[in-house]
C-alpha positions as CSV (number, residue, x, y, z in Angstrom):
1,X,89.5,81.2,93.4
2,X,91.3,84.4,93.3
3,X,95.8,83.5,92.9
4,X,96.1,85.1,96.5
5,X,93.9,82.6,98.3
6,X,95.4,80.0,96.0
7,X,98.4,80.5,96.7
8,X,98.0,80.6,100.5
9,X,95.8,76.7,100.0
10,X,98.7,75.8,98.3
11,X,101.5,76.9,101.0
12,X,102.7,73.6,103.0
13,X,101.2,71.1,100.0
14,X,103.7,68.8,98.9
15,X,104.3,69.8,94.7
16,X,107.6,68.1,94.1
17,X,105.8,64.9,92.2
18,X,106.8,61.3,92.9
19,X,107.3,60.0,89.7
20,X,110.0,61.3,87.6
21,X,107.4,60.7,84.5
22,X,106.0,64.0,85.7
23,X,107.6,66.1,83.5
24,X,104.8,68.9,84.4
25,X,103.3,69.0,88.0
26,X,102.1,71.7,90.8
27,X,105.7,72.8,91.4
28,X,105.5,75.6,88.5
29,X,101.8,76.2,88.4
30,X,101.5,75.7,84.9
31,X,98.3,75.4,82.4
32,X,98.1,71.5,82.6
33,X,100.0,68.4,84.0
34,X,102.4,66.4,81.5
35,X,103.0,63.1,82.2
36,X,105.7,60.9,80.2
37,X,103.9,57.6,78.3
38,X,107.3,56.7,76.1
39,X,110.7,58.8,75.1
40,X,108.3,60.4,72.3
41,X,104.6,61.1,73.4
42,X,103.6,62.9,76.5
43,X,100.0,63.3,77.7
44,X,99.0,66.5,78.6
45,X,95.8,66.9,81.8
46,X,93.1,69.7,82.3
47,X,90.2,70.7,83.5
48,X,88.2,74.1,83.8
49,X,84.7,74.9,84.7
50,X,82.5,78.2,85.7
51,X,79.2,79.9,85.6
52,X,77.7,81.5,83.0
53,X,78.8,84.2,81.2
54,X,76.3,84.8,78.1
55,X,73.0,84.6,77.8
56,X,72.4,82.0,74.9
57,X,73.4,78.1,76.3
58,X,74.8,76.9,72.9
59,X,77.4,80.1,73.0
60,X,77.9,79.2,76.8
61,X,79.0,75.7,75.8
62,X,81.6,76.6,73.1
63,X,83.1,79.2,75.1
64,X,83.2,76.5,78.0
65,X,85.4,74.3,75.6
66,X,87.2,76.9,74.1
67,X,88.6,77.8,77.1
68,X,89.6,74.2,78.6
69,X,91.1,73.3,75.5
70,X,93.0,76.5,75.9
71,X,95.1,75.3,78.2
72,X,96.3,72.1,76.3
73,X,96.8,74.8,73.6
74,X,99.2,76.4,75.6
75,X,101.4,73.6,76.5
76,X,102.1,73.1,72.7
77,X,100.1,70.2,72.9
78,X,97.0,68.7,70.1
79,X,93.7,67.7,72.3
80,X,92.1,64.1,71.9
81,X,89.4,63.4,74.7
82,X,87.0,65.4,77.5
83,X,85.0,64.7,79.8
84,X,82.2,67.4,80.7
85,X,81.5,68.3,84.2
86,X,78.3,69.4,84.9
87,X,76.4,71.3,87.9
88,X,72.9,72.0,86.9
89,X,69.5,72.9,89.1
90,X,67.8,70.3,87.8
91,X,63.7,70.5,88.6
92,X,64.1,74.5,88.1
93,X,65.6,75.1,84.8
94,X,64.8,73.3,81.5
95,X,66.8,70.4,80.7
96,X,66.8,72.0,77.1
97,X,69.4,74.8,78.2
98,X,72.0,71.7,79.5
99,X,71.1,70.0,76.1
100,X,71.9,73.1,74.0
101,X,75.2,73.8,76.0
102,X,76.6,70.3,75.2
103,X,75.6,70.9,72.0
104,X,77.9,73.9,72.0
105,X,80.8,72.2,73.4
106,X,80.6,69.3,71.4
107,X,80.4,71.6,68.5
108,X,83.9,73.2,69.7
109,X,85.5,69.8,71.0
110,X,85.0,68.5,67.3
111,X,86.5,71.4,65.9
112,X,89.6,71.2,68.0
113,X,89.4,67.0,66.5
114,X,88.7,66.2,70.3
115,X,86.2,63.1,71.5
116,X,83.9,64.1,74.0
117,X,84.0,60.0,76.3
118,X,81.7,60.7,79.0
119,X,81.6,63.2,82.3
120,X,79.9,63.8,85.4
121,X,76.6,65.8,86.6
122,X,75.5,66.6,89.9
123,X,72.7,68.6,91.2
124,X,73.3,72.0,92.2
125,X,71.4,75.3,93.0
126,X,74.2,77.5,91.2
127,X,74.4,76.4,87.3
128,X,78.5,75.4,86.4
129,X,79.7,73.7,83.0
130,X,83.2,72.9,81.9
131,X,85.6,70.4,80.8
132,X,89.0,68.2,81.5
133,X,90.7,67.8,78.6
134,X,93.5,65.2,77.8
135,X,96.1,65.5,74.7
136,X,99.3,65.0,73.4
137,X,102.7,66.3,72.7
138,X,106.4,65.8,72.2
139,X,107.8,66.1,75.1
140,X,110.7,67.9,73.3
141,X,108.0,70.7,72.1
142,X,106.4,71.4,75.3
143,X,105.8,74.9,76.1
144,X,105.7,75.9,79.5
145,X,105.7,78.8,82.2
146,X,109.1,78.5,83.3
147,X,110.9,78.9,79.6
148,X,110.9,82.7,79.6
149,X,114.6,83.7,78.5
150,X,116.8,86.8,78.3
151,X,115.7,88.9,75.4
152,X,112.5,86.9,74.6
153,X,109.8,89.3,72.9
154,X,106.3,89.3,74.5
155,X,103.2,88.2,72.1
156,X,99.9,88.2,72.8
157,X,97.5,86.9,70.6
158,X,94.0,88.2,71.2
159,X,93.1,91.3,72.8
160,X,91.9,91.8,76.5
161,X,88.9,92.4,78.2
162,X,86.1,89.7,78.1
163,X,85.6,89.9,81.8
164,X,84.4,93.1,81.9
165,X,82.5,93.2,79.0
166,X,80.7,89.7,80.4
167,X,79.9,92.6,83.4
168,X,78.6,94.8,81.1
169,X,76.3,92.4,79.4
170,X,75.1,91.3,82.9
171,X,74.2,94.7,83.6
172,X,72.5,95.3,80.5
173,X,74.9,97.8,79.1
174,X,76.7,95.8,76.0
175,X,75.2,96.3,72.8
176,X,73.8,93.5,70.7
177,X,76.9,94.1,67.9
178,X,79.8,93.9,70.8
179,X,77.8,90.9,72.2
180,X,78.4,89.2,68.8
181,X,81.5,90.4,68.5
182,X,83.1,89.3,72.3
183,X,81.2,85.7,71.7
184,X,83.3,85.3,68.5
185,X,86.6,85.9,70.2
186,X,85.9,83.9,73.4
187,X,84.7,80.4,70.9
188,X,87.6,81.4,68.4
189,X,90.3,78.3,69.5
190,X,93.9,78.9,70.2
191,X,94.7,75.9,67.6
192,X,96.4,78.0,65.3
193,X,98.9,79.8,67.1
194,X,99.4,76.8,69.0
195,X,100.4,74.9,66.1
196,X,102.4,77.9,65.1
197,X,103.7,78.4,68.2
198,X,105.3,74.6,68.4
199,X,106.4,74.1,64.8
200,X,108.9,77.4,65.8
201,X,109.9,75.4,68.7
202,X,108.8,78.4,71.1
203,X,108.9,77.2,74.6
204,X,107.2,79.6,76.8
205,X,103.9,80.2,76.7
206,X,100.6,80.6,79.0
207,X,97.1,81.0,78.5
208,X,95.4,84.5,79.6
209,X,92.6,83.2,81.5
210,X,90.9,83.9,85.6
211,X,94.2,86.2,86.7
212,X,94.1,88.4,84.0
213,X,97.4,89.5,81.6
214,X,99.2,90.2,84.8
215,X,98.3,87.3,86.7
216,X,99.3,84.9,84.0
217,X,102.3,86.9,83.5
218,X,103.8,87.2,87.2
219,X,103.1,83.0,87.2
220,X,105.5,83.0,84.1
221,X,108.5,85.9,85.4
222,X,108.1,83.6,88.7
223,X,108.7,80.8,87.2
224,X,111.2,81.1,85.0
225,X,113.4,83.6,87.3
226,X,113.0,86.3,85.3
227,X,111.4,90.0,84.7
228,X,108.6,90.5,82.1
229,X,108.3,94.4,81.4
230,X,105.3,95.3,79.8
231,X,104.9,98.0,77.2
232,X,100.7,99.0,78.7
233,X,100.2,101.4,75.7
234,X,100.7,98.2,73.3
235,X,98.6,95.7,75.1
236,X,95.3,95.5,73.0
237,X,91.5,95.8,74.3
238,X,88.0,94.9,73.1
239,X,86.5,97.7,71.6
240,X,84.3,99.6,74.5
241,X,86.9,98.0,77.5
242,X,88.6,101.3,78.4
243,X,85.1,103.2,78.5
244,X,83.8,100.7,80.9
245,X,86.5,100.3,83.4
246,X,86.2,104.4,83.7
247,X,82.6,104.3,84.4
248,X,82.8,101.3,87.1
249,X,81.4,98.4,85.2
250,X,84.0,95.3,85.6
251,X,84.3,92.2,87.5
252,X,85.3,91.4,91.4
253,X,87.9,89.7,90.1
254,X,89.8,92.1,88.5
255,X,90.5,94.2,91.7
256,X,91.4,90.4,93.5
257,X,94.3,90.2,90.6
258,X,95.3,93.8,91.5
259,X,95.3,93.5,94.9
260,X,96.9,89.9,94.5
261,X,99.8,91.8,92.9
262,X,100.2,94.3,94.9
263,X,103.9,95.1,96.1
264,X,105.3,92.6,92.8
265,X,105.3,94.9,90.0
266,X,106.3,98.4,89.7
267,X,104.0,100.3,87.3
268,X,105.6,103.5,86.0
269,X,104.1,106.4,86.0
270,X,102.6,106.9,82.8
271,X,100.7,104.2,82.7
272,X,97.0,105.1,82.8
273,X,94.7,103.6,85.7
274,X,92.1,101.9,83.0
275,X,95.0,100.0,81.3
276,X,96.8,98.9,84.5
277,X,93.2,97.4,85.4
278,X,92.6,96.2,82.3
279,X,95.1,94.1,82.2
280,X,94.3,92.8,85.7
281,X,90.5,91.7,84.1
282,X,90.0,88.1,84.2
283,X,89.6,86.7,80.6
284,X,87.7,83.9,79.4
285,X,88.8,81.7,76.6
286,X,92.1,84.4,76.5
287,X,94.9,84.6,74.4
288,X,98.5,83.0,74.1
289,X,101.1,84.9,76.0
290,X,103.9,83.4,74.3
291,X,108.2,84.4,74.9
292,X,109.2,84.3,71.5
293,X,113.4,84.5,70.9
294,X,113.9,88.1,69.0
295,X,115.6,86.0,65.8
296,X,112.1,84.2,65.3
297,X,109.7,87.0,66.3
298,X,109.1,88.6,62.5
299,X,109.0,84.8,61.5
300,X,106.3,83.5,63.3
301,X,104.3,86.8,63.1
302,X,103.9,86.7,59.4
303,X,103.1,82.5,59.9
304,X,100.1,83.5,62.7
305,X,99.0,86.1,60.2
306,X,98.7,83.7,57.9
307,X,96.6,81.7,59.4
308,X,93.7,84.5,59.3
309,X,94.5,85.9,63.0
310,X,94.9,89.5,62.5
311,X,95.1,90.2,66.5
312,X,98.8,89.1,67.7
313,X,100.4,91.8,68.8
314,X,104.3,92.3,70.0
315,X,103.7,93.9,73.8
316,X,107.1,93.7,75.7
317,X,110.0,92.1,76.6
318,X,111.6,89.2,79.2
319,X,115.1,90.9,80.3
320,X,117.1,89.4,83.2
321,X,115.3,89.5,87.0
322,X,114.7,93.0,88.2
323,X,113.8,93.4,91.8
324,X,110.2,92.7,90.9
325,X,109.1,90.0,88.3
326,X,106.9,92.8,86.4
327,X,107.6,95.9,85.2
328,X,104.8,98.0,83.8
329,X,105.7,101.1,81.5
C-alpha cells in the first residue's frame, strides 16, 4: 500500500500500546516493533512480503530476505529467527521455482546467522514471498525514527533506484551486466553498517524501502519533530536511473510517494525533475538512512569503509523544524 492510503487506514486506530514493555509500537511508524524481555535484551518484530521483482527464483528469495532483515538492521538490532510467508499458484507453476526461492532465502537468513523455524503457504493466483523476522537488541542501542537531532548529518548507505530499474527489466530494457549488477546490491545485507551504526551509539536510523528516500525520510522529520534538508545533487543512483526516469520507464509507485508528499516538502528550484523522482522510487532491499551527530560523522565513515562498503555517502542535514519536515535543495 502506497503511505497516503496507509495513513488514512491508520487514522482513528488506537497506536498508543497497552503495555509499557512496548518500547517500539504503531505510534512512530517505525521499521519493526520492540518489545522489553528484561532491563538488557529487547526483541525486535518484522515482517515484509511482495511479488517478484527478478526473473531467476533463487535471486528473488535472497532479495526477499535481504530486505526483511533490513528492517531489524535498521533498529540496531542482530536477527535470530523467520518465518517465511508464502503465496504461490500452486497447480500452474512448478513447485521447483518455490523450492529454489527458499533456497535463496535460506541462503541469505544464514548469512545474516538467522534460523529459518517454520512459515505459512497459502494458495494464491498472484505469486508473493517474504518473511517476519524476530531479533535482538539493547534496548539502550536502539535506533529508531524519532532520534533525528539538531545538527545530525544525513548518511545514506547504498545508492537509489532499484524500483525503476526492476521496471526496466520487466520491460525488457536492462541489460544483462546492470541486471547482475542491481541483484548484487538488493542481496548485499545491511549487517555491516548496522553493526557499525550501533557500536557508535547512532540512534536514528530507517531503512529506504516501498516509500522511497523521501518517504522514509518525511516518516523520520515527522517523527522526531524536526526538518531533514536534502542536498538532491549528493543523493547517489544506480548507474542507468536518471536515463530511465527521462524516458518514462519507472514504477506506479514512485508517482504515489510523490503525490503522497505533495504540499510537505518544499523542493527548491534547482533541483532537477529526474532526481526529485528518483528519490521518490520505491527501493527494494534499500539502504540505511542514518542521523549521524557531526562529531562522529568522519568516524564512522572511515569504520563503514572499512568494512568493504564503498557506497555511504554524506547527503544532508537534520536542522531544527522548518515549516515543512523536508526541504529539498
Amino acid at each position: 500500500m502506497g503511505p497516503g492510503d496507509l495513513e488514512k487506514v491508520l487514522t482513528g486506530i488506537p497506536r498508543k500500546p497497552q503495555s509499557k514493555k512496548v518500547l517500539v509500537g504503531l505510534d512512530t511508524l517505525d521499521d519493526a516493533g520492540v518489545y522489553l524481555i528484561r532491563r538488557d535484551l529487547a526483541l525486535v518484530h518484522t515482517v515484509d512480503f511482495f511479488t517478484p521483482i527478478v526473473d531467476d527464483a533463487y535471486d528473488f528469495g535472497a532479495i526477499a530476505a535481504a530486505n526483511a532483515l533490513s528492517d531489524v538492521y535498521a533498529m540496531g538490532a542482530v536477527p535470530l529467527t523467520a518465518l517465511c510467508i508464502v503465496c504461490f499458484p500452486s497447480g500452474e507453476m512448478d513447485l521447483e521455482i518455490l523450492r529454489q526461492m527458499l533456497r535463496g532465502g535460506i541462503g541469505k537468513l544464514r548469512e545474516a546467522g538467522a534460523e529459518l523455524l517454520g512459515g505459512h503457504s497459502v494458495r494464491d493466483k498472484e505469486l508473493k514471498f517474504g518473511f517476519a523476522v524476530t531479533g535482538a537488541a539493547r534496548p539502550s542501542k536502539l535506533a529508531r525514527k524519532s532520534g533525528a537531532r539538531d545538527g545530525d548529518v544525513l548518511l545514506l548507505t547504498k545508492p537509489l533506484g532499484t524500483g525503476v530499474l526492476s521496471s526496466a527489466l520487466k520491460a525488457g530494457l536492462l541489460p544483462k551486466k546492470m541486471e547482475r549488477e542491481i541483484v548484487k546490491q538488493m542481496t548485499t545485507l545491511n549487517r555491516a553498517s548496522s553493526q557499525v551504526m550501533t557500536r557508535m551509539g547512532v540512534k536514528a536510523c530507517t531503512d529506504v524501502t516501498g516509500f522511497g528516500l523521501l518517504g522514509h525520510a518525511y516518516e523520520m522529520a515527522t517523527a522526531s519533530h524536526h526538518t531533514l534538508r536534502i542536498d538532491s545533487s549528493a543523493v547517489p543512483f544506480a548507474q542507468g536511473v536518471l536515463e530511465f526516469i527521462s524516458k518514462g520507464v519507472f514504477p506506479g509507485g514512485l508517482s504515489v510517494v510523490r503525490e503522497f508528499l505533495e504540499g510537505k516538502l518544499r523542493v527548491e528550484a534547482c533541483v532537477q525533475d529526474e532526481r526529485m523522482y528518483g528519490m521518490c522510487d520505491p527501493q527494494t532491499s534499500g539502504g540505511l538512512l542514518m542521523c549521524v551527530p557531526e562529531k562522529k560523522i568522519n568516524a564512522l565513515m572511515r569504520a563503514i569503509q572499512r568494512t568493504g562498503s564503498k557506497q555511504a555517502k554524506i547527503i544532508g542535514k537534520v536542522v531544527r523544524r522548518d515549516r515543512v519536515p523536508l526541504v529539498i535543495y
